[in-house]
GUGUDREN-290173 format. One line per 10 residues: number of its first residue (from 1); their letters; for each residue x, y, z of N, C-alpha, C. Coordinates in Angstrom, 1 decimal. Example, Ala and Ser with C-alpha at 12.3 -4.5 7.8 and 13.67 -1.06 7.14 Angstrom:
2
1 = AS = 13.2,-5.7,7.8,12.3,-4.5,7.8,13.2,-3.3,7.8; 12.8,-2.2,7.1,13.7,-1.1,7.1,12.9,0.0,7.9
% end
This chain:
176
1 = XXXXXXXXXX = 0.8,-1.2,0.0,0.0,0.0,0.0,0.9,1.3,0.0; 1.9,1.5,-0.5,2.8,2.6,-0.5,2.1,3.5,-1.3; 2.5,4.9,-0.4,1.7,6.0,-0.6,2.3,7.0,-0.2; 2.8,8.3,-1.0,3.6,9.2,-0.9,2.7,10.4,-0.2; 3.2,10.7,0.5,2.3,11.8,1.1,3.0,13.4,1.9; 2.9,14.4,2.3,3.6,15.1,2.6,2.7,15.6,4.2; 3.9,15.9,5.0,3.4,16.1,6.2,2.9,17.7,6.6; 1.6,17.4,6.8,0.9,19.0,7.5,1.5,19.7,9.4; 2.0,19.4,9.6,2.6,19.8,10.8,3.5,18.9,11.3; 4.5,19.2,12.0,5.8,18.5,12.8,5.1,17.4,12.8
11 = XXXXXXXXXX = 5.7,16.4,13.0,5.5,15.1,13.2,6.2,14.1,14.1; 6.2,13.9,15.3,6.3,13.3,16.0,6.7,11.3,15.8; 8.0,11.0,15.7,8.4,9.7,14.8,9.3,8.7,16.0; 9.2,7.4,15.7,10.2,6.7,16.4,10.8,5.8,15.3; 12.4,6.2,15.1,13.3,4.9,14.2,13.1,3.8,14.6; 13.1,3.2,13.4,13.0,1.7,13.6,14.2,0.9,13.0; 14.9,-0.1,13.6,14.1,-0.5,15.2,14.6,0.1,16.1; 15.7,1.0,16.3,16.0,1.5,17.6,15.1,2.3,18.5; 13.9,2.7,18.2,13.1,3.7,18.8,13.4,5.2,19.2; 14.5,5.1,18.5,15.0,6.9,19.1,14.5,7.5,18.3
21 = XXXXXXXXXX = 13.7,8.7,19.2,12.7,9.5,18.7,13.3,10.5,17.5; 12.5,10.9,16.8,12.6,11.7,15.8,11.4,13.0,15.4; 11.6,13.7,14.8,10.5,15.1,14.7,10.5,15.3,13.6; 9.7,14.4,12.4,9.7,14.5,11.0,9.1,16.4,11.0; 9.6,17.2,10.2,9.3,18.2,9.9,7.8,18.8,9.1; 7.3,19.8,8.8,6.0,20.7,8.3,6.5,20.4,6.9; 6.0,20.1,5.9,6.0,20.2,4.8,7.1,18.9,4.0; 7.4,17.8,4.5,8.5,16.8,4.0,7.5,15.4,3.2; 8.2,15.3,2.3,7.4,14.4,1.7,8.0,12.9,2.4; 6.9,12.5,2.9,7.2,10.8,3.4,6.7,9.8,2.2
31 = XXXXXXXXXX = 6.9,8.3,2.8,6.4,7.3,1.9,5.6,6.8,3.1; 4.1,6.5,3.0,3.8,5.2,4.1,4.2,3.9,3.4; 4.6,3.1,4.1,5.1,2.0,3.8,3.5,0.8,4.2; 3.4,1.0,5.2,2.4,0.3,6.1,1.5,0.7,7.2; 0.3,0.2,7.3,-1.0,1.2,8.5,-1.1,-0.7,9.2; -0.4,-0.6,10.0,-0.9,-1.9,11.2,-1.3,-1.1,12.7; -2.7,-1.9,13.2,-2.7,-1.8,14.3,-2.7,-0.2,14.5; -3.0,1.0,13.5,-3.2,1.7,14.0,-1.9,2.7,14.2; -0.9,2.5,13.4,0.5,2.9,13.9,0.9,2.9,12.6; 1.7,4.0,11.7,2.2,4.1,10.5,4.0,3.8,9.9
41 = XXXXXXXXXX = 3.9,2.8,9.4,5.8,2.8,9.2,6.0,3.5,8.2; 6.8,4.5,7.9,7.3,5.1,6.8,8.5,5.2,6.5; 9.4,6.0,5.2,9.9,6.2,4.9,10.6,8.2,5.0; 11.1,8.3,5.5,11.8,10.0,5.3,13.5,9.8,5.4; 13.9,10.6,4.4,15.3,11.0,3.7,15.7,9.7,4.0; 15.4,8.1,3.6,16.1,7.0,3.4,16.0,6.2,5.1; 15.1,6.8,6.2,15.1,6.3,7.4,13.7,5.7,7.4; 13.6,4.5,8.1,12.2,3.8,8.6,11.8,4.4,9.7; 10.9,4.9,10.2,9.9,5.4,11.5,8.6,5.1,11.3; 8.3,4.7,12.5,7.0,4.5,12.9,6.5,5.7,13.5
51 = XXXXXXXXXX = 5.1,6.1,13.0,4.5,7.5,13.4,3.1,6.5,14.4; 3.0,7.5,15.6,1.9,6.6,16.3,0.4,7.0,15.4; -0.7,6.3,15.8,-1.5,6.6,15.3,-2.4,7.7,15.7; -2.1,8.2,16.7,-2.5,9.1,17.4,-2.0,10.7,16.6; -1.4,10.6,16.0,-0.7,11.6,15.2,-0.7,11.4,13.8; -1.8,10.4,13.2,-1.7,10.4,11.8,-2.7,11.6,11.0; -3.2,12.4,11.5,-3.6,13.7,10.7,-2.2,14.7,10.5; -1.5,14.4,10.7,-0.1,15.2,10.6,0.3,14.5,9.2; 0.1,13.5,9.2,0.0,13.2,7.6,-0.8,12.1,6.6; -1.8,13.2,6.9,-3.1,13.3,6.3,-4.1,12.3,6.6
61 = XXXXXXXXXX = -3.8,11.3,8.0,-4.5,9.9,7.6,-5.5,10.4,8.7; -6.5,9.5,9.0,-7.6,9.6,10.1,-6.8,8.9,11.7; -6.8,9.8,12.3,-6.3,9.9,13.6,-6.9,8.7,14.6; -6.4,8.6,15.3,-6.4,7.2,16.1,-6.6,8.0,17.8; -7.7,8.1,18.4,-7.9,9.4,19.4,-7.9,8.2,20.4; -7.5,8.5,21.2,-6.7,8.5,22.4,-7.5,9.4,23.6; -8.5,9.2,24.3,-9.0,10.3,25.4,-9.5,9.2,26.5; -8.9,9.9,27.2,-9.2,8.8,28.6,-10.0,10.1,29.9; -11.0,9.9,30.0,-11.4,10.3,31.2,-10.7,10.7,32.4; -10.9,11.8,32.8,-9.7,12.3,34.2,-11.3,12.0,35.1
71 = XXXXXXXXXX = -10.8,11.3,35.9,-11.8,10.7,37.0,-12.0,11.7,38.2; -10.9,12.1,38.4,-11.0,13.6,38.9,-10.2,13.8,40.4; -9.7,11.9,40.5,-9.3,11.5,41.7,-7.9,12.0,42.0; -7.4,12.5,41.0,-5.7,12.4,41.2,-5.3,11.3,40.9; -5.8,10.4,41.3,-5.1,8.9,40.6,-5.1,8.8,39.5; -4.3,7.5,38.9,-3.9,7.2,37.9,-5.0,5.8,37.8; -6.1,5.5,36.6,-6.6,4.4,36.9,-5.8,3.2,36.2; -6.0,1.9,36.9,-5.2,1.1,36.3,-6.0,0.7,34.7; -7.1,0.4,35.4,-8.1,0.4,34.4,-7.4,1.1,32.9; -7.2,2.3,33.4,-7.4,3.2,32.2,-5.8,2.8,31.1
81 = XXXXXXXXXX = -4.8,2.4,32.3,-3.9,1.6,31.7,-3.7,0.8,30.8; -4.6,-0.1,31.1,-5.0,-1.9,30.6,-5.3,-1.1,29.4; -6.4,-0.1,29.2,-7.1,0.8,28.1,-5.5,0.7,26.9; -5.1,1.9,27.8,-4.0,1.9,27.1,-3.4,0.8,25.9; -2.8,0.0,26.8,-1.9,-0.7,26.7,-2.5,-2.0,25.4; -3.8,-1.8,25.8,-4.8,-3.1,25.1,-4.9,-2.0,23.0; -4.5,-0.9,23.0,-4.5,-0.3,21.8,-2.7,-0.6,21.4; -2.1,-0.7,21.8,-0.7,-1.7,21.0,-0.5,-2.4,20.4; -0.2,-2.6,19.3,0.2,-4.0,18.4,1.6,-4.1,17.9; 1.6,-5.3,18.0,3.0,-5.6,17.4,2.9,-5.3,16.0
91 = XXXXXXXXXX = 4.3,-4.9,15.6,4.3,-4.2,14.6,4.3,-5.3,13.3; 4.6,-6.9,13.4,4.2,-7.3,12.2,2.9,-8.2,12.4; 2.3,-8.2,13.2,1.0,-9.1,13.6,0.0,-8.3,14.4; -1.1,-8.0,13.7,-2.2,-7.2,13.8,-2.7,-7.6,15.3; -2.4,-7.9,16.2,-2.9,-8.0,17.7,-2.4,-7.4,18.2; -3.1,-7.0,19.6,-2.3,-6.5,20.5,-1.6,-6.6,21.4; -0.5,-6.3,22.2,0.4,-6.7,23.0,-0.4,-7.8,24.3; -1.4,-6.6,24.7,-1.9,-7.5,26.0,-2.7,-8.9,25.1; -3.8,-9.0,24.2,-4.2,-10.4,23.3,-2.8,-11.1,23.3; -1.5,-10.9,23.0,-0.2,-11.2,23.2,0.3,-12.4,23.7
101 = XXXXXXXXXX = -0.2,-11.5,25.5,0.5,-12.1,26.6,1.6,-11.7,27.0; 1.6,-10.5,26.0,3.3,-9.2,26.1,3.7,-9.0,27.6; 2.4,-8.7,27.9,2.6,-7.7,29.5,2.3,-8.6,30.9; 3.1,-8.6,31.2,3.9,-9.4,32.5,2.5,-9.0,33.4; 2.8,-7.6,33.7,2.9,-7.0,35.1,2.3,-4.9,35.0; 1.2,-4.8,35.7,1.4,-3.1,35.8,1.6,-2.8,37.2; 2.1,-2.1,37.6,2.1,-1.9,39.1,2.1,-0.2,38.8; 1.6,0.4,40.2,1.2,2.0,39.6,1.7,2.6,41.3; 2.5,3.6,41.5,3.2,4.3,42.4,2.3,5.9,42.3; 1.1,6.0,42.9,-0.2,6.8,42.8,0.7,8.3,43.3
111 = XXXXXXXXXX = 1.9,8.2,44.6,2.6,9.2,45.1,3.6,10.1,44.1; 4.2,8.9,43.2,5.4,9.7,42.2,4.9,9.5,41.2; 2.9,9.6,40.5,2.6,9.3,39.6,3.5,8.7,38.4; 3.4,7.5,38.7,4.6,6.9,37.8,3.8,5.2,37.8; 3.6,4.8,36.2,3.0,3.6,36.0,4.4,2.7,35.5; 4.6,1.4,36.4,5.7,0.8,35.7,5.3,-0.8,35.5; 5.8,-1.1,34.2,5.5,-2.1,33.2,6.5,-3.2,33.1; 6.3,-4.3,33.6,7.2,-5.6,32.8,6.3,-6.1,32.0; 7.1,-6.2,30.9,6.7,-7.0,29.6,7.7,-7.6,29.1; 7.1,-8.3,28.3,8.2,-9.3,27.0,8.2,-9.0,25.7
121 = XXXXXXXXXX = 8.9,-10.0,24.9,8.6,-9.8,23.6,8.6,-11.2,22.9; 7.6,-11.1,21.9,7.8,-12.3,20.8,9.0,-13.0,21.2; 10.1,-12.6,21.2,11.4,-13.4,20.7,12.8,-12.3,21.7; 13.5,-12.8,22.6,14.5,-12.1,23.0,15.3,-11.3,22.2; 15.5,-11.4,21.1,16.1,-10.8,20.0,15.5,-9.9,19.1; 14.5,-9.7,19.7,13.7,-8.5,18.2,13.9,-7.4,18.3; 14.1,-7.2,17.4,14.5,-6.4,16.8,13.8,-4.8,17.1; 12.7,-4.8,17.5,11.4,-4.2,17.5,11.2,-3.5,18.7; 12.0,-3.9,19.6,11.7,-4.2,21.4,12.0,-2.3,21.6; 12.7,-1.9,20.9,13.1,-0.4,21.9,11.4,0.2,21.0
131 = XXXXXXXXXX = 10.6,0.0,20.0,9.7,1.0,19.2,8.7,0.4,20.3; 8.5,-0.8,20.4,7.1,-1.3,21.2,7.5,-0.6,22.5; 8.3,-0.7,23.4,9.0,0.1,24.6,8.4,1.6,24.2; 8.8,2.4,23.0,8.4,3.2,22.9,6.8,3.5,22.7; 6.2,2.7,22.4,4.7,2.7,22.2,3.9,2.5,23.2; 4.4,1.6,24.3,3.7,1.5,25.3,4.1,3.3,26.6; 5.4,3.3,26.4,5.6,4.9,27.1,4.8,5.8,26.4; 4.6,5.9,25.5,3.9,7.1,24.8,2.3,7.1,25.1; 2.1,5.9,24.9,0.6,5.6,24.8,-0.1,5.9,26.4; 0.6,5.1,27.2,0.4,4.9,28.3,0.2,6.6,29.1
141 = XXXXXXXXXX = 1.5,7.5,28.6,1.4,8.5,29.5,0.0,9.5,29.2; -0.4,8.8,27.8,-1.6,9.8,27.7,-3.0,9.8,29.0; -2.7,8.6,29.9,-4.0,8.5,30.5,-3.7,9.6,31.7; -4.8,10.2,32.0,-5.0,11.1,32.8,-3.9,10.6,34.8; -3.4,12.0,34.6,-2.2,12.1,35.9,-1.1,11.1,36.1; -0.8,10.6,35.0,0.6,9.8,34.7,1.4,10.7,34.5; 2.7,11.0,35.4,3.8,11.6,35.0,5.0,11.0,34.1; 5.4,9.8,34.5,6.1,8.8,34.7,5.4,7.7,33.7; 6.4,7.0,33.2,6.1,5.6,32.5,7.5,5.0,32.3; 7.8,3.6,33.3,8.9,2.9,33.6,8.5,1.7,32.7
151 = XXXXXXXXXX = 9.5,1.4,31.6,9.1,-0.3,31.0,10.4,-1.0,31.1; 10.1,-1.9,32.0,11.1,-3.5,32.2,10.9,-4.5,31.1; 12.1,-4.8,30.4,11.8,-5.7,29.6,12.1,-7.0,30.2; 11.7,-8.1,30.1,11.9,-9.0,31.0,11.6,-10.4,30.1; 12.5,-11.1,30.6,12.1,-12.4,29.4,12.3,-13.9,30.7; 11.8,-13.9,31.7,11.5,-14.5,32.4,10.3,-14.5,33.5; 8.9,-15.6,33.0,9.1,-16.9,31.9,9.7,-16.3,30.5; 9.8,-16.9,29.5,9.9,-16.7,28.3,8.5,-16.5,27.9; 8.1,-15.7,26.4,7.2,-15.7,25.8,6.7,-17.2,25.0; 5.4,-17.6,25.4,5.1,-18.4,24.3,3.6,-18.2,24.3
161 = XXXXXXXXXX = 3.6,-18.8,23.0,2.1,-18.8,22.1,1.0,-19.2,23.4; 0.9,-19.9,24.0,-0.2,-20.1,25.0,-0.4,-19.2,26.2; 0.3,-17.9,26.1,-0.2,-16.9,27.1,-1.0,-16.0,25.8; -0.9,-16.1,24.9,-1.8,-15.2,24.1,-3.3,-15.7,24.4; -4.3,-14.7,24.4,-5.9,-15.4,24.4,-6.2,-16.3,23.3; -7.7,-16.6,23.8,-8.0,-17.4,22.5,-8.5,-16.8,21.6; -8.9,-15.7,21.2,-9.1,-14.7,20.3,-7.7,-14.6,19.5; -6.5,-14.3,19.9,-5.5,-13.6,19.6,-5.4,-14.7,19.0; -5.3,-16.4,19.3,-4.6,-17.6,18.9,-5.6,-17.9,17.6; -6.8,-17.1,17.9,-7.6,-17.5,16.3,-7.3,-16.5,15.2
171 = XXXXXX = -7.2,-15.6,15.9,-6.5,-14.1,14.4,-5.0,-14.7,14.2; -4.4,-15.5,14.9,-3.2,-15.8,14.6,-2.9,-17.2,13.4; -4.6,-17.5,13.5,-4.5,-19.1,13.0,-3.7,-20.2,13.7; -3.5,-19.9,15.0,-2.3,-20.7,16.1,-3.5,-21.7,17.1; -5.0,-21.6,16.5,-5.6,-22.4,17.6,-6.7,-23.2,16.9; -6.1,-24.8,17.4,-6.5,-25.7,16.7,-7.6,-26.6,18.0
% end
């Protein structure tokens, strides 16, 4: 589905796969490469980034909104986390992290507003690990009175197919 497009305001980017952020500029012509899960891979001056989807009217695409209720408590809901975190997908398989089985663990520090995350990945080796890191910090700090977002990557247990749901194992074709 490659589609050349030019960006209407700064743009907000993570390299792939390193995840170091980037600030595609007002007026730069990109390539989309790919729309998974809500999240855009492109192409600018010969670099791969992924643009969140929360930011695709910046170039030109229908935005992916992100609004979480401020409860009004001061707190941070976990709830609203899970929210979060349940709009993630891995970037080559249309599911989401939590459908996954990605995410370990949320624990939430209500005093130093700070939500912190062990997760895993597909595979110790992916390649992918610092952009999903960066997807879940990004995503995450949008929920109402998060200052903070801490992500442990953690590969013990190891990931496997049977912590994913059974939803996830049927979009996967993995459930027989």
């Amino acid at each position: 589905m490659q589609k050349m497009v030019v960006t209407n305001r700064a743009c907000p980017a993570r390299r792939v796969p390193s995840g170091e952020p980037v600030s595609i500029p007002e007026g730069q012509f990109i390539t989309i490469n790919q729309s998974l899960g809500g999240n855009y891979t492109v192409t600018w001056q010969g670099n791969m980034l992924r643009i969140d989807g929360t930011d695709a009217e910046a170039i030109g695409q229908q935005p992916e909104v992100l609004d979480f209720e401020d409860l009004g408590t001061g707190q941070i809901s976990k709830d609203q986390v899970w929210q979060a975190l349940d709009t993630i997908y891995d970037p080559e398989i249309p599911i989401s992290l939590v459908s996954l089985g990605l995410v370990y663990k949320v624990t939430l520090d209500q005093d130093a507003k700070t939500v912190l995350i062990d997760m895993t990945l597909t595979a110790p080796g992916c390649g992918m690990g610092p952009v999903l890191v960066g997807d879940v910090k990004y995503r995450v700090a949008k929920v109402p009175n998060v200052d903070t977002v801490k992500v442990d990557l953690v590969f013990d247990p190891p990931w496997s197919r049977e912590m994913m749901s059974e939803e996830a194992q049927l979009e996967a074709g993995l459930f027989f």
